[in-house]
Phi, psi and omega in degrees: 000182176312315182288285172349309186288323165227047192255355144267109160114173154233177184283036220313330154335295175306322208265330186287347171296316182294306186291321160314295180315321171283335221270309178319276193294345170244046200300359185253316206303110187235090183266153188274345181182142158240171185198134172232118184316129179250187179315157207338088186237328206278019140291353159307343208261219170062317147334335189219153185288142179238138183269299205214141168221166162219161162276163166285342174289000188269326199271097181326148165089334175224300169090158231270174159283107218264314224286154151303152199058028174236118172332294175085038185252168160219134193227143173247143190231180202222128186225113192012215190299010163231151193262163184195140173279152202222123178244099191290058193080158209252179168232161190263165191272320184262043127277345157092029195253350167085190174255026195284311186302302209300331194267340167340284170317325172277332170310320184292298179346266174336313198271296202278006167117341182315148198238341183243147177233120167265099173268132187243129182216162162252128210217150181280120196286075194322290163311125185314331194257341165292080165303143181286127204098338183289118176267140178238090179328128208260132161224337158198160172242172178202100160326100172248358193325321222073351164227189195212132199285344199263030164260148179110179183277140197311143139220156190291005188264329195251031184080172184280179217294339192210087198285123159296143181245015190302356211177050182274345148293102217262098179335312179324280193300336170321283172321295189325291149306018180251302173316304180312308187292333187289319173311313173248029173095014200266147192250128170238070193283123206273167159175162192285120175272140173255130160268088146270190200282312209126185311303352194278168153250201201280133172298166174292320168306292186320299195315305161316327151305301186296332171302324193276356176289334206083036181250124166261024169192153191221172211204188151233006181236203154075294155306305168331297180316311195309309182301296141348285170297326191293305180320304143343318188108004192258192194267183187189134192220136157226140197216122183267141164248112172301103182267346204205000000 
């Protein structure tokens, strides 16, 4: 059926239409990161000066923001001498729209030069010591989707056909948020995030599954982007904020 056609593969047409058009409209910009906002994340972007916006419903290829509390804005903003794209909430894999809106964002990344990608969720805390309020630094993941954004036919933009991933979270920025937490007293404890699809959540059996897997939060995002970007050549950081 229709979803089917366009939960394979991606579009590569689509996303470079999208990206050409923002490439257009931020014809100055040479941002060094991007971050993409998650689940009560957006009050972040108010941290940094915005320069130029666009909505997303504007943007081939990506299309309004469905989930509640994500803005569905793309802001190019000024983080002292560097510019960075602020994606104002992500869109998702169970809005049933296939992988074009999710992947959009790294795609955009990639074509204007970025070299780091900050990804942001809100996530249920599995591991005992992950308190609702706790933020966690992503050091690895496990693909629980049942699917993968890289099905489908290759294209070389995304890297090789059958990329490792042995090291998708990039150790540097690790430290790096880990230092930045020490500065303002914040305890920042890494751990493996797990992704399903959505929408429901999990039941107390799954959870109990996922724990003996080694996952300590579990989500509905985030892995695709991860994936996606590593696969690209860019760098990747990711922060779970723990609601449950």
């Amino acid at each position: 059926g229709p979803f089917l056609s366009r939960s394979i593969g991606l579009n590569t047409a689509m996303l470079a239409k999208g990206s050409s058009l923002v490439r257009r409209v931020f014809r100055r910009a040479r941002p060094a990161c991007a971050l993409i906002l998650g689940s009560g994340w957006s009050g972040v972007a108010r941290a940094f000066e915005q320069r130029q916006s666009l909505e997303y419903a504007d943007i081939p290829g990506l299309g309004p923001a469905l989930a509640p509390g994500h803005r569905g804005r793309l802001v190019l903003a000024r983080a002292g001498a560097m510019d960075m794209l602020i994606f104002e909430g992500r869109r998702h894999w169970y809005e049933g729209q296939g992988w074009d809106p999710v992947a959009f964002p790294i795609h955009l990344a990639a074509t204007l030069g970025v070299r780091i990608v900050i990804l942001t969720n809100a996530a249920g805390g599995i591991r005992r010591d992950l308190r609702p309020g706790t933020l966690m630094a992503i050091a690895d993941h496990i693909n629980a989707m049942g699917v993968n954004p890289l099905v489908g036919p290759h294209d070389p933009a995304w890297g090789p056909r059958f990329p490792d991933q042995s090291a998708v979270y990039d150790r540097r920025l690790r430290t790096r948020l880990d230092a930045a937490a020490r500065r303002i007293g914040q305890k920042l404890p890494h751990g493996v995030y797990l992704a399903v699809s959505g929408p429901a959540y999990e039941t107390p059996a799954e959870i109990a599954a996922f724990r003996s897997l080694g996952a300590d939060a579990v989500g509905m995002s985030t892995v695709p982007e991860a994936m996606l970007a590593q696969a690209a050549g860019l760098r990747v950081a990711a922060i779970s904020s723990i609601r449950s």
